[in-house]
N, C-alpha and C positions, 0 to 999 in steps of 0.2 A: 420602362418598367422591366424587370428581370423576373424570366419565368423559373417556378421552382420546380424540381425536376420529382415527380412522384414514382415513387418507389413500386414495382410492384412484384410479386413472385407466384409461382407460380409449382404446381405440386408435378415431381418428377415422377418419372414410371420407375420401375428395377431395372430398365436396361441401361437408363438416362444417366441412374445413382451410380452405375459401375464404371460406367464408362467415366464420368467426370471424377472419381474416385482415382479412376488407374489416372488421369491426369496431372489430380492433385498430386500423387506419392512420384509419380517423375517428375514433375518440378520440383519435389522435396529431396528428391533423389540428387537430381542436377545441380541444385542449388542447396543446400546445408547451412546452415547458419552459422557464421563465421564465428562464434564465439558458443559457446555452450549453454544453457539456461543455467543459472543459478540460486539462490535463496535471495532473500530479498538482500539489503546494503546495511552497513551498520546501523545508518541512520533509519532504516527501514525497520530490523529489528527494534530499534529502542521505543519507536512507535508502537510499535507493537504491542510490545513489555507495556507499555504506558496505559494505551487502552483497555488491556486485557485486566492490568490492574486496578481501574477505574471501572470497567463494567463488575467484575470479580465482588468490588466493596460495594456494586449498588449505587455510584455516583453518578451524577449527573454528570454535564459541563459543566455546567455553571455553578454547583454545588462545589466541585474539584478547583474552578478559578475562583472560588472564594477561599477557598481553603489554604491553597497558595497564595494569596495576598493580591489577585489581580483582580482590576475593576471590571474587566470584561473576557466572554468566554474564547476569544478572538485565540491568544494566545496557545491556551490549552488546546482549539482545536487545531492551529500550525500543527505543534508538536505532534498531536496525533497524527494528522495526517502526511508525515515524515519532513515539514519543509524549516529550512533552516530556523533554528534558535538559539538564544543567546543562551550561555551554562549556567546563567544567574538563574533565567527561567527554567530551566529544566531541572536544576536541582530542588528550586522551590516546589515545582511541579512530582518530583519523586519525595521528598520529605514529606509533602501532603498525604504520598500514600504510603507510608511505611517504608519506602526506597532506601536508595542510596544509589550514587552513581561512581563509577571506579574504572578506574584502567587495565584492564588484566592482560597478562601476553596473548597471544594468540598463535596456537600450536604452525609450526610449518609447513607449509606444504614439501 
């Protein structure tokens, strides 16, 4: 039988917080993160766009996957939550709400 490891913590003093503080910002210092933080990925926006316009009109899931023509909420909440789908669904998924979906440039860096 495998033992589960209990968590536990423990409340630090002010000298305890400083010190592990200056720790934390030198290993952050040391190590930097090889890539930069960004905004979320396209497919991250369009999720986004999706949701906000489905909370926005007051829909449900399941209210929004009927509207688009799907028998179950499964789909609409992929898309929401940014995972791969097909442009058949998605477009139906943005018709439902007043959408449209379009290619536009995207300025250069």
């Amino acid at each position: 039988m495998v033992e589960k490891f209990k968590r536990t913590s423990r409340t630090l003093n002010a000298e305890q917080k400083q010190e592990f503080d200056a720790i934390r910002n030198t290993a952050q210092a040391e190590f930097p993160p090889s890539v930069p933080a960004q905004g979320p990925s396209a497919k991250g926006r369009i999720a986004l766009t999706i949701r906000a316009a489905r909370m926005a009109q007051g829909l449900t899931l399941e209210q929004l996957a009927s509207r688009s023509g799907f028998a179950s909420v499964d789909t609409v909440r992929d898309v929401e939550y940014g995972s791969d789908a097909k442009m058949s669904d998605l477009t139906a998924i943005a018709a439902a709400l007043g959408l449209s979906v379009e290619l536009v440039s995207s300025p250069s860096s």
